[in-house]
Biopython code that builds the backbone (N, CA, C, O; Angstrom):
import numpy as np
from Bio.PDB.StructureBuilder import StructureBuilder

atoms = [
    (1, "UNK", "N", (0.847, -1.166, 0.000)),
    (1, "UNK", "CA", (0.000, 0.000, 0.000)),
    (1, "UNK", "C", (0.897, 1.236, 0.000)),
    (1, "UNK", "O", (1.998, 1.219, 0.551)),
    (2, "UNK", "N", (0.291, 2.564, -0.778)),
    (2, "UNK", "CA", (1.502, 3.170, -0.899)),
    (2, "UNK", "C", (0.587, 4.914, 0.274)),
    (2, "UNK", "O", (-0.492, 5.149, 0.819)),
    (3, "UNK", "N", (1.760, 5.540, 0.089)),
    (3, "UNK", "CA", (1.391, 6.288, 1.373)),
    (3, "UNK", "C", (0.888, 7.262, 0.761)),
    (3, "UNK", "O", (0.844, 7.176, -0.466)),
    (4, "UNK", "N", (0.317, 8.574, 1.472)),
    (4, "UNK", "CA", (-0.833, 9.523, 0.939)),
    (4, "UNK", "C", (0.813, 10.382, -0.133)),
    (4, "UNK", "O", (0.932, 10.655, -1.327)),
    (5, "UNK", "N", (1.514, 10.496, 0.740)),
    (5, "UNK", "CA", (2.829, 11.272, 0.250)),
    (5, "UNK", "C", (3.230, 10.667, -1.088)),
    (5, "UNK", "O", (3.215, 11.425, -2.059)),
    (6, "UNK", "N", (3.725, 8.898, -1.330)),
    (6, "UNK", "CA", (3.683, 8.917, -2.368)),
    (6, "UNK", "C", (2.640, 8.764, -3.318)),
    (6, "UNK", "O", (3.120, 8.886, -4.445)),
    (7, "UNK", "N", (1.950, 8.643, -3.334)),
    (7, "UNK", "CA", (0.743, 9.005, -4.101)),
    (7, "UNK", "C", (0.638, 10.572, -4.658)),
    (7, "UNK", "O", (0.318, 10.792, -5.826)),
    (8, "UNK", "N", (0.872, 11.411, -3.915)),
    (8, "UNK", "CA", (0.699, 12.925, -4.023)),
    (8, "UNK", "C", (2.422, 13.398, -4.719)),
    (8, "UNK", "O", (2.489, 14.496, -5.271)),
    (9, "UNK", "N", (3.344, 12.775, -4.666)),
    (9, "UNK", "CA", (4.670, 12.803, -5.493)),
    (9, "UNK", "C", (4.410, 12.448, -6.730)),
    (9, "UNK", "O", (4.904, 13.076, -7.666)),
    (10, "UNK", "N", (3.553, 11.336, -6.929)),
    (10, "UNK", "CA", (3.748, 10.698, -8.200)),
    (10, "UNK", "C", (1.996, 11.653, -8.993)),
    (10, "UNK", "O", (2.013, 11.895, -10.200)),
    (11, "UNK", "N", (1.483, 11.815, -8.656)),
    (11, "UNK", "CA", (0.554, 12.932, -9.159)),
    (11, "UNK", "C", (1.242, 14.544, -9.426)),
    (11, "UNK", "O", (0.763, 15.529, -9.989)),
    (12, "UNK", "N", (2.518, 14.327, -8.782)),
    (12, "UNK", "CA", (2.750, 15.855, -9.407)),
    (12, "UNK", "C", (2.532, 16.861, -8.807)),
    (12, "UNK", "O", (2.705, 17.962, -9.329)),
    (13, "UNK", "N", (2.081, 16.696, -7.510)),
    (13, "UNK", "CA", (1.765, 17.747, -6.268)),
    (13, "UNK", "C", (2.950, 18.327, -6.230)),
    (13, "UNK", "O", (3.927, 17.768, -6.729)),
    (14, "UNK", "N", (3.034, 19.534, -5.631)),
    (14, "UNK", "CA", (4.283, 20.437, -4.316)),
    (14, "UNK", "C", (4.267, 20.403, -2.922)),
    (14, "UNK", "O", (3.568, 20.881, -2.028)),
    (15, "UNK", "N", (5.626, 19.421, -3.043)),
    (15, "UNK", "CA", (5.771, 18.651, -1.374)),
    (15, "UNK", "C", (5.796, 20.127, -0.160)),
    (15, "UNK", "O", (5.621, 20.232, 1.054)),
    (16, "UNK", "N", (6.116, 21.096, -1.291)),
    (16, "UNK", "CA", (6.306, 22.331, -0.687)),
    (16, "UNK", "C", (4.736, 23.096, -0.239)),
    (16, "UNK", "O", (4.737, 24.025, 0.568)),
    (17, "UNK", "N", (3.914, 22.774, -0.633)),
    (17, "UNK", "CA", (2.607, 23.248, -0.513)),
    (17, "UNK", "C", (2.187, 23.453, 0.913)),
    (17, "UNK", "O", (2.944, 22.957, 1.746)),
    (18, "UNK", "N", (1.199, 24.044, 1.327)),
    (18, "UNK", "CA", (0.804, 24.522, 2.273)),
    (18, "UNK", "C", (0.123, 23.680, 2.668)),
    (18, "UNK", "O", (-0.487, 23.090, 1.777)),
    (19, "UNK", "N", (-0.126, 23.203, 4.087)),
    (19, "UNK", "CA", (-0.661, 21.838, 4.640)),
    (19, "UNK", "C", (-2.354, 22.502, 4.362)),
    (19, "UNK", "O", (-3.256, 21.692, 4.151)),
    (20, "UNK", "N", (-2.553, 23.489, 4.378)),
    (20, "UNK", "CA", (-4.106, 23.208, 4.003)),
    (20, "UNK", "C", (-4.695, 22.954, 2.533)),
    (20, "UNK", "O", (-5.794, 22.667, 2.058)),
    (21, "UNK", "N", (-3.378, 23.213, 2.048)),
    (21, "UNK", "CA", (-3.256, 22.451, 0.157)),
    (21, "UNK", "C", (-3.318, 21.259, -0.039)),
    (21, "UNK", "O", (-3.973, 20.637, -0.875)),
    (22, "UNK", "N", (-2.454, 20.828, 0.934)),
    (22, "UNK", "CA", (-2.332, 19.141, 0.980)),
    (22, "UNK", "C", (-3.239, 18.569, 1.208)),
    (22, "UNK", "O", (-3.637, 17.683, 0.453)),
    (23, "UNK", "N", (-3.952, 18.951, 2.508)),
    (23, "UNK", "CA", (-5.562, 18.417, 2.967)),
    (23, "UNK", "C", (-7.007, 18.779, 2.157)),
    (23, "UNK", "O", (-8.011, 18.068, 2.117)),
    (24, "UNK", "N", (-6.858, 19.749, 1.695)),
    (24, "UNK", "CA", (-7.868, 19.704, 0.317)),
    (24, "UNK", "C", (-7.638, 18.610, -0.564)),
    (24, "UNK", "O", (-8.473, 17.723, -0.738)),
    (25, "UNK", "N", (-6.504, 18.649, -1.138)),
    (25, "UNK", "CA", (-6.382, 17.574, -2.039)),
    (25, "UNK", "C", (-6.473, 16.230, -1.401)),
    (25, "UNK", "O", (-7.364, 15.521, -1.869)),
    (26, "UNK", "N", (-5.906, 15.822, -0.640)),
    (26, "UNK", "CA", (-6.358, 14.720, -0.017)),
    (26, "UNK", "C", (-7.903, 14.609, 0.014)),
    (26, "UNK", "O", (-8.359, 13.688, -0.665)),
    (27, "UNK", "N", (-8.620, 15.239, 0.557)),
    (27, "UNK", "CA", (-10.293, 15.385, 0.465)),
    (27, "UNK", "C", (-10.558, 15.012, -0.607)),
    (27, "UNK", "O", (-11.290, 14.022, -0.595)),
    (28, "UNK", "N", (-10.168, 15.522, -1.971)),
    (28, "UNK", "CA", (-10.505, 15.627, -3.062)),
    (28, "UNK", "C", (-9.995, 13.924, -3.267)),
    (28, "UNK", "O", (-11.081, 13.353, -3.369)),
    (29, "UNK", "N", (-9.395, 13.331, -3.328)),
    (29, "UNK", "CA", (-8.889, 12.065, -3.348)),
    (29, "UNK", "C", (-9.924, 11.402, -2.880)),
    (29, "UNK", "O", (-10.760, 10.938, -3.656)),
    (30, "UNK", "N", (-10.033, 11.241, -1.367)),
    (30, "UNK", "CA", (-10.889, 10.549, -0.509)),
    (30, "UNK", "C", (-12.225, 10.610, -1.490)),
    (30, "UNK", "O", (-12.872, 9.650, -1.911)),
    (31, "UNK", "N", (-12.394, 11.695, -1.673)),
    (31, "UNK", "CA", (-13.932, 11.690, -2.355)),
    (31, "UNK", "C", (-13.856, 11.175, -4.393)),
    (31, "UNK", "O", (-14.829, 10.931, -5.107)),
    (32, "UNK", "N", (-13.286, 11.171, -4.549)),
    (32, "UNK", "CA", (-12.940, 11.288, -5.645)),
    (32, "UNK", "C", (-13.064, 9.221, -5.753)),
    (32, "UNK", "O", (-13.463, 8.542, -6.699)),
    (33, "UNK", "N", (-12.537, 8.762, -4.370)),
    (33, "UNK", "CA", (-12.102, 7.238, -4.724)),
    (33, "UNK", "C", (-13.185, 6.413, -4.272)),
    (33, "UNK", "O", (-13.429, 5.310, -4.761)),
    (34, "UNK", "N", (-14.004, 7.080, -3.100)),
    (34, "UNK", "CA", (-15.076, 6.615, -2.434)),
    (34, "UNK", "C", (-16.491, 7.523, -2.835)),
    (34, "UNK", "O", (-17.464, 6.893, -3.250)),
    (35, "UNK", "N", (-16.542, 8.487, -2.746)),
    (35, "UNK", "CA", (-17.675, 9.418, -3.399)),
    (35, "UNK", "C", (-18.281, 10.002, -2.215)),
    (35, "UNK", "O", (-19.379, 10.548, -2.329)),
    (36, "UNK", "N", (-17.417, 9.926, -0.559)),
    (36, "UNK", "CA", (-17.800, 10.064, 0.826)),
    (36, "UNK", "C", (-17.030, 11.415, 0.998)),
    (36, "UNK", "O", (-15.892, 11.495, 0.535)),
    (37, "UNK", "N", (-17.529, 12.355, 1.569)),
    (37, "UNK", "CA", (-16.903, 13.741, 2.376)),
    (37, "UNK", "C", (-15.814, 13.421, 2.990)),
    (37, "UNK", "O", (-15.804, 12.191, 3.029)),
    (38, "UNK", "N", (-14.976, 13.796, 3.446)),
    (38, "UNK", "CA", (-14.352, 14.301, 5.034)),
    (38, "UNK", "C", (-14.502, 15.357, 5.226)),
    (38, "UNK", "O", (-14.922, 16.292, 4.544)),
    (39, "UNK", "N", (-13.942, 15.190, 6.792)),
    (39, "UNK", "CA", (-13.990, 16.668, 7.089)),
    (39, "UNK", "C", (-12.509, 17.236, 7.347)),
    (39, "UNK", "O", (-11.752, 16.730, 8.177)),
    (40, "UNK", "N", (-12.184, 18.319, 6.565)),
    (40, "UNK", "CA", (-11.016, 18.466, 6.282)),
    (40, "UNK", "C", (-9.989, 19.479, 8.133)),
    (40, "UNK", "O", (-10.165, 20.652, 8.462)),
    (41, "UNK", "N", (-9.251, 18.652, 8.717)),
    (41, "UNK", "CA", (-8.559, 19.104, 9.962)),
    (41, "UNK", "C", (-8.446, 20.262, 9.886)),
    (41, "UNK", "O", (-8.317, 20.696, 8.741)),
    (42, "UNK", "N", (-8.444, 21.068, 10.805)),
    (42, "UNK", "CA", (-7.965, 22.834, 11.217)),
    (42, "UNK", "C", (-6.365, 22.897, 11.637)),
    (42, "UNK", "O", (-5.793, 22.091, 12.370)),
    (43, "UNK", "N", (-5.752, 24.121, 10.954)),
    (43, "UNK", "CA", (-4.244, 23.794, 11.361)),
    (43, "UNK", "C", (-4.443, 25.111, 12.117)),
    (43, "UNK", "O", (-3.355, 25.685, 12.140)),
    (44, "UNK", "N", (-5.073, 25.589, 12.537)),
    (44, "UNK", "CA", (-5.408, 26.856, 13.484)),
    (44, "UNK", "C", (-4.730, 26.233, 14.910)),
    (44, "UNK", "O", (-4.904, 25.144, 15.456)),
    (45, "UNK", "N", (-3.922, 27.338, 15.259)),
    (45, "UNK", "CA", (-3.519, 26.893, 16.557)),
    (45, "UNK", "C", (-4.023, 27.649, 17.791)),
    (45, "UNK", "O", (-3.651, 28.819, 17.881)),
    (46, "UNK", "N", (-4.796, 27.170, 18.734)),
    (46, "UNK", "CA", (-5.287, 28.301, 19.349)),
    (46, "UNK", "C", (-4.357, 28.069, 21.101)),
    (46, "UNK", "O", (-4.223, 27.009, 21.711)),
    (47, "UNK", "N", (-3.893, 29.366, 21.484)),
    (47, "UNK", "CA", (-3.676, 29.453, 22.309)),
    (47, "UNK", "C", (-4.686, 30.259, 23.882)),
    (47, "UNK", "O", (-5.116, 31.380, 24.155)),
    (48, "UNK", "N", (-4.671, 28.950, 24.524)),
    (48, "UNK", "CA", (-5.716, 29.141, 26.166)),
    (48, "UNK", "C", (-5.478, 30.020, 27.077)),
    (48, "UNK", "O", (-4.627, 29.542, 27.827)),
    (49, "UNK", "N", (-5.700, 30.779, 27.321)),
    (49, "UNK", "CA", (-4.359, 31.166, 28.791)),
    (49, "UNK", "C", (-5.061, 30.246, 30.312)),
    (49, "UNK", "O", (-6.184, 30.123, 30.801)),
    (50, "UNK", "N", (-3.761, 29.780, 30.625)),
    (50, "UNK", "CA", (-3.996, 29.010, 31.847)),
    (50, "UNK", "C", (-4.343, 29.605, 32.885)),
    (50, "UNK", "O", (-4.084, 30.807, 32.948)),
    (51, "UNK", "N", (-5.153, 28.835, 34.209)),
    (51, "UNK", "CA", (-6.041, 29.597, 34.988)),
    (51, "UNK", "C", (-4.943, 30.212, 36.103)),
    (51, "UNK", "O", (-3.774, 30.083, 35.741)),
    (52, "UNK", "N", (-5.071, 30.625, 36.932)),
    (52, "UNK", "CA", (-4.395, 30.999, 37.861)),
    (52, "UNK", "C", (-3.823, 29.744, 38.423)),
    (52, "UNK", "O", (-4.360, 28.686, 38.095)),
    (53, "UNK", "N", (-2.883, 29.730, 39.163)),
    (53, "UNK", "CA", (-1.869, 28.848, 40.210)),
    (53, "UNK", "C", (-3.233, 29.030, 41.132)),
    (53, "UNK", "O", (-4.018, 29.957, 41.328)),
    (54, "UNK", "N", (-3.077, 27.338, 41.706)),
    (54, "UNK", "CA", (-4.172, 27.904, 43.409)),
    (54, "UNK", "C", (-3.557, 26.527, 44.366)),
    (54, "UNK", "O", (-3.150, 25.396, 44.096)),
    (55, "UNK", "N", (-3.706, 27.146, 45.315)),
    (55, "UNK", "CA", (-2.722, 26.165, 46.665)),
    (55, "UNK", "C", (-3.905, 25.537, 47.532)),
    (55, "UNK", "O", (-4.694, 26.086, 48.301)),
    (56, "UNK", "N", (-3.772, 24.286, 47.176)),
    (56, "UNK", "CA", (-4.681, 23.549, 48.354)),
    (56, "UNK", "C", (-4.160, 23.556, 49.534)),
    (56, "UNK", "O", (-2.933, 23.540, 49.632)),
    (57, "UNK", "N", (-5.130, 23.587, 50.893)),
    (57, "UNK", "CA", (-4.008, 23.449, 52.089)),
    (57, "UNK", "C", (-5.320, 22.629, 53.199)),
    (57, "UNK", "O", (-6.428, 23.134, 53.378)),
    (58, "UNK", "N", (-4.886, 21.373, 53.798)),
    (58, "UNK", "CA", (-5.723, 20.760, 54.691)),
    (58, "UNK", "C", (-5.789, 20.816, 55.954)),
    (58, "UNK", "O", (-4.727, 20.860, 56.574)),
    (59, "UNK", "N", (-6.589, 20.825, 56.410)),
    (59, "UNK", "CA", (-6.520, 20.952, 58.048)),
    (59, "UNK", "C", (-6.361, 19.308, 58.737)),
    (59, "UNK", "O", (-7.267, 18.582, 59.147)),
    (60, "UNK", "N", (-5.026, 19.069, 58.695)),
    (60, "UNK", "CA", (-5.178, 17.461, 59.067)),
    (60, "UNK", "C", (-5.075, 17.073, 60.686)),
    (60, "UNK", "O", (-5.145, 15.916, 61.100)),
    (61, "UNK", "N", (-4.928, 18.034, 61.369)),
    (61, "UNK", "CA", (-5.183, 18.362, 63.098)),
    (61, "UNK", "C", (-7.107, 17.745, 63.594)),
    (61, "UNK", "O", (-7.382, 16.971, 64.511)),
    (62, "UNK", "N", (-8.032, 18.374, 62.690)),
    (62, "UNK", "CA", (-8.801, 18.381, 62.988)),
    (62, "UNK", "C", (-9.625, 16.957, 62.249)),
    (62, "UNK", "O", (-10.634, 16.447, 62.737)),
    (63, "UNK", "N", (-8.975, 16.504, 61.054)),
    (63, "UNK", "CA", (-9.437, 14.972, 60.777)),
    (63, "UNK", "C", (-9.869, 13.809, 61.340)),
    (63, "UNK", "O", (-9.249, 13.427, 62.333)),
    (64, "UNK", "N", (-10.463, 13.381, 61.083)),
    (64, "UNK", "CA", (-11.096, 11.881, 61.819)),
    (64, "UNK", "C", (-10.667, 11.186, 61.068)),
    (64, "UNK", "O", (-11.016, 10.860, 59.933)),
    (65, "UNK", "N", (-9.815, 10.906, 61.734)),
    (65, "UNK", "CA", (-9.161, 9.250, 60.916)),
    (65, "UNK", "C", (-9.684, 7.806, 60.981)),
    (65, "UNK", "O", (-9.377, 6.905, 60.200)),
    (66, "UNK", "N", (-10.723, 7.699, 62.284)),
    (66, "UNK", "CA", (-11.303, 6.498, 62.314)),
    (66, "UNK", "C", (-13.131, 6.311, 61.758)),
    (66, "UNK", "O", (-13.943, 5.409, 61.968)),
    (67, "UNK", "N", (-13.231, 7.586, 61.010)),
    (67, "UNK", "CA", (-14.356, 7.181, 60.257)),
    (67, "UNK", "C", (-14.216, 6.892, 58.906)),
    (67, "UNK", "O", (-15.131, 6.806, 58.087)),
    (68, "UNK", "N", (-12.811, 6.721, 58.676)),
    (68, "UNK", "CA", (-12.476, 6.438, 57.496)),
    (68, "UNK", "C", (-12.232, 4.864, 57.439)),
    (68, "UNK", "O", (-12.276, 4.139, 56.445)),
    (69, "UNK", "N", (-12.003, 4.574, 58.566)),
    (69, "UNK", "CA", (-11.265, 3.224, 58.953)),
    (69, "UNK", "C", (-12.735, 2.362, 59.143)),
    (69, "UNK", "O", (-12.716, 1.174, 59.465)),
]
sb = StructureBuilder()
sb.init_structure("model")
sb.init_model(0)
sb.init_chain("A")
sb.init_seg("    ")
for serial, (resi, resn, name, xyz) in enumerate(atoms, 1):
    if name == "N":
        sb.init_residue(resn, " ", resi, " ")
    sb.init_atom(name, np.array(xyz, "f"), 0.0, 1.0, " ", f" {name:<3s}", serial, name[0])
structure = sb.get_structure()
């Protein structure tokens, strides 16, 4: 079985192409061989900002240890 890459070499593609070039055409393949959609991946990178630092702290003086037991 040969890989999406060579397949897309020997068609004459540009290895240099832009990955959302590549994944169209791939789509276009997929559908082209089966007659089925995909859904083509997002190369969007999104950055989260992380929540604040937060410090747990227990009161282990005042624990009951034998209702655990």
């Amino acid at each position: 079985m040969k890989s999406s890459g060579q397949i897309m070499q020997e068609l004459g593609f540009n290895k240099n192409a832009s990955d959302s070039a590549k994944a169209a055409f791939l789509k276009h393949l997929f559908k082209a061989a089966t007659g089925c959609e995909v859904q083509t991946p997002s190369f969007e990178t999104k950055i989260s900002k992380a929540p604040p630092a937060m410090q747990l702290s227990f009161d282990l003086d005042t624990a009951s240890y034998q209702e655990a037991i």
